[in-house]
C-alpha positions as CSV (number, residue, x, y, z in Angstrom):
1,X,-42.7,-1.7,23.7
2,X,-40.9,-2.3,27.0
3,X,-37.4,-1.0,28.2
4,X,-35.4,-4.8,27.2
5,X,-37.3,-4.4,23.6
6,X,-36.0,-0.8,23.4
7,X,-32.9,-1.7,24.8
8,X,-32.3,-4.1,21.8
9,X,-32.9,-2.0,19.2
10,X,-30.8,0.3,19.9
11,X,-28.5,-2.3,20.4
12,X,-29.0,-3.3,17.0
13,X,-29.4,0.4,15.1
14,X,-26.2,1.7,16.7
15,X,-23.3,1.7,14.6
16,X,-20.0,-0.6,15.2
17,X,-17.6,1.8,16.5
18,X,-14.5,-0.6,16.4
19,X,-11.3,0.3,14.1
20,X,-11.2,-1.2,11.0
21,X,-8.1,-2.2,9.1
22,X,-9.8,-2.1,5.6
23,X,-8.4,1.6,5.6
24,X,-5.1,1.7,7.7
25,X,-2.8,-0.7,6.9
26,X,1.1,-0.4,8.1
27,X,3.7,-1.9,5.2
28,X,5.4,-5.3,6.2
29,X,9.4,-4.2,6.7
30,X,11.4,-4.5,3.6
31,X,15.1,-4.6,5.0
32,X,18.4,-5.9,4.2
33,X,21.6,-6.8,5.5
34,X,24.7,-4.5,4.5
35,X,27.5,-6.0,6.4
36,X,27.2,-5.6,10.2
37,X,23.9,-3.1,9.5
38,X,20.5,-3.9,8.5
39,X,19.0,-1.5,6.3
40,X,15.3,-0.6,6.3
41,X,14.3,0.2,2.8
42,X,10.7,1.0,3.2
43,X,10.9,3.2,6.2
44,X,9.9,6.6,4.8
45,X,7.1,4.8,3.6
46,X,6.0,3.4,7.2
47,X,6.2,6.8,8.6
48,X,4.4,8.5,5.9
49,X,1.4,6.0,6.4
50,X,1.9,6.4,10.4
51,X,1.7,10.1,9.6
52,X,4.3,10.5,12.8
53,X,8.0,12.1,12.7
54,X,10.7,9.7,11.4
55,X,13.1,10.9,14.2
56,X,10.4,9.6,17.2
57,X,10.0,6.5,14.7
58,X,13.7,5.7,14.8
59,X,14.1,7.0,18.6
60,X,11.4,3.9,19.5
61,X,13.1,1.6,16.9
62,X,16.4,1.9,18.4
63,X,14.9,1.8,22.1
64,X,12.7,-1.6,21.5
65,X,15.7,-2.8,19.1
66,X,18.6,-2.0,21.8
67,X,20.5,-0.8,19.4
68,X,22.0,2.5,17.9
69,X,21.2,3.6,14.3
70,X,20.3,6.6,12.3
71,X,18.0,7.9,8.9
72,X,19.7,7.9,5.7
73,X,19.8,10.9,3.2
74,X,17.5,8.2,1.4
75,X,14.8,8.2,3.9
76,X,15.9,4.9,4.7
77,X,16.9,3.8,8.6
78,X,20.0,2.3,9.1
79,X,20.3,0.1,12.4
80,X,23.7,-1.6,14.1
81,X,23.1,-4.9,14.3
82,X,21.8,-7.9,12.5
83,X,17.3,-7.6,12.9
84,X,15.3,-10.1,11.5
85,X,11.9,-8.4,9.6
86,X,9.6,-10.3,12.0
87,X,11.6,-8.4,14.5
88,X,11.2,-5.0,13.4
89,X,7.6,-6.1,12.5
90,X,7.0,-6.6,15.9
91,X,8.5,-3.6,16.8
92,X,6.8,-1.3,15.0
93,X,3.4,-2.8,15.7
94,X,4.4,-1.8,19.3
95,X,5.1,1.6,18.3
96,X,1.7,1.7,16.1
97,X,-0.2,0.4,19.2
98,X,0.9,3.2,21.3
99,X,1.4,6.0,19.5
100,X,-1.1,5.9,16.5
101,X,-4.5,3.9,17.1
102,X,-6.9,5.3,19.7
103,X,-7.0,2.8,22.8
104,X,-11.1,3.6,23.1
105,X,-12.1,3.6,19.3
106,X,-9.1,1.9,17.5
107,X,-9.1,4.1,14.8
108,X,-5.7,5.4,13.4
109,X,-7.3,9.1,13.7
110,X,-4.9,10.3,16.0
111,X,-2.2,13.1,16.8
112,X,0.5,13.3,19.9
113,X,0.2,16.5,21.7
114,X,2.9,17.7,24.4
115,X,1.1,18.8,27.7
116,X,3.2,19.7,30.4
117,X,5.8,17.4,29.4
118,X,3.8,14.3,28.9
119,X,2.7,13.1,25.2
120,X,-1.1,12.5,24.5
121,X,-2.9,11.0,22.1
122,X,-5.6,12.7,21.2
123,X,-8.2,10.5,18.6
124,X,-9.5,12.9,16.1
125,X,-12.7,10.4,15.6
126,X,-14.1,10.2,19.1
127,X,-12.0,13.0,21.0
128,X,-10.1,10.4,23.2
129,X,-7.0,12.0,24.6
130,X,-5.0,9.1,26.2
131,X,-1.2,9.1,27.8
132,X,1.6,7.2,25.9
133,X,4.2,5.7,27.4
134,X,6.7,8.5,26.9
């Protein structure tokens, strides 16, 4: 067996390492309008499956939302402004993308870690420790 016959099968015995989404899936935004605010019902329930604190949740939210807002004694966030669920869908798969899957693996296995001031991501799957953006 040469080294381009050996080469292809270990091509072909190693195992796909790309995230899968059969096991992590984020919930679509359930929210409402109450007057000039826009109430997300299901929030507690995103940041229990993004196993992340709902005050940095809401902190992002309000940032890539450019607004002001705040959690409910509900669990449910409550933002100034009129926001569309596509919106807030998009905005929390921008906060899911940096702050809970693993840039190298993809996989959702992750914690954030303060060193020296800076917030890592560290992948509990393939050891990955990665910057965020703050």
């Amino acid at each position: 067996m040469d080294y381009d016959d050996m080469l292809d099968k270990a091509l072909e015995d190693t195992p796909d390492i790309e995230g899968s989404s059969d096991r992590f899936e984020v919930p679509e935004p359930d929210v409402r309008q109450e007057g000039n605010t826009t109430v997300y019902e299901n929030f507690q329930d995103l940041v229990d499956r993004l196993d992340r604190d709902e005050d940095h949740v809401m902190k992002f939210l309000q940032n890539e939302l450019g607004t002001s807002g705040h959690i409910d004694e509900s669990g449910r966030a409550r933002l100034t402004g009129d926001f569309r669920e596509d919106r807030i869908a998009e905005a929390v798969d921008a906060y899911t993308e940096e702050f809970v899957l693993c840039p190298e693996c993809g996989l959702p296995d992750t914690r954030l870690e303060r060193e020296q001031g800076a917030i890592l991501l560290r992948c509990e799957a393939c050891g990955a420790r990665s910057p965020t953006g703050s």
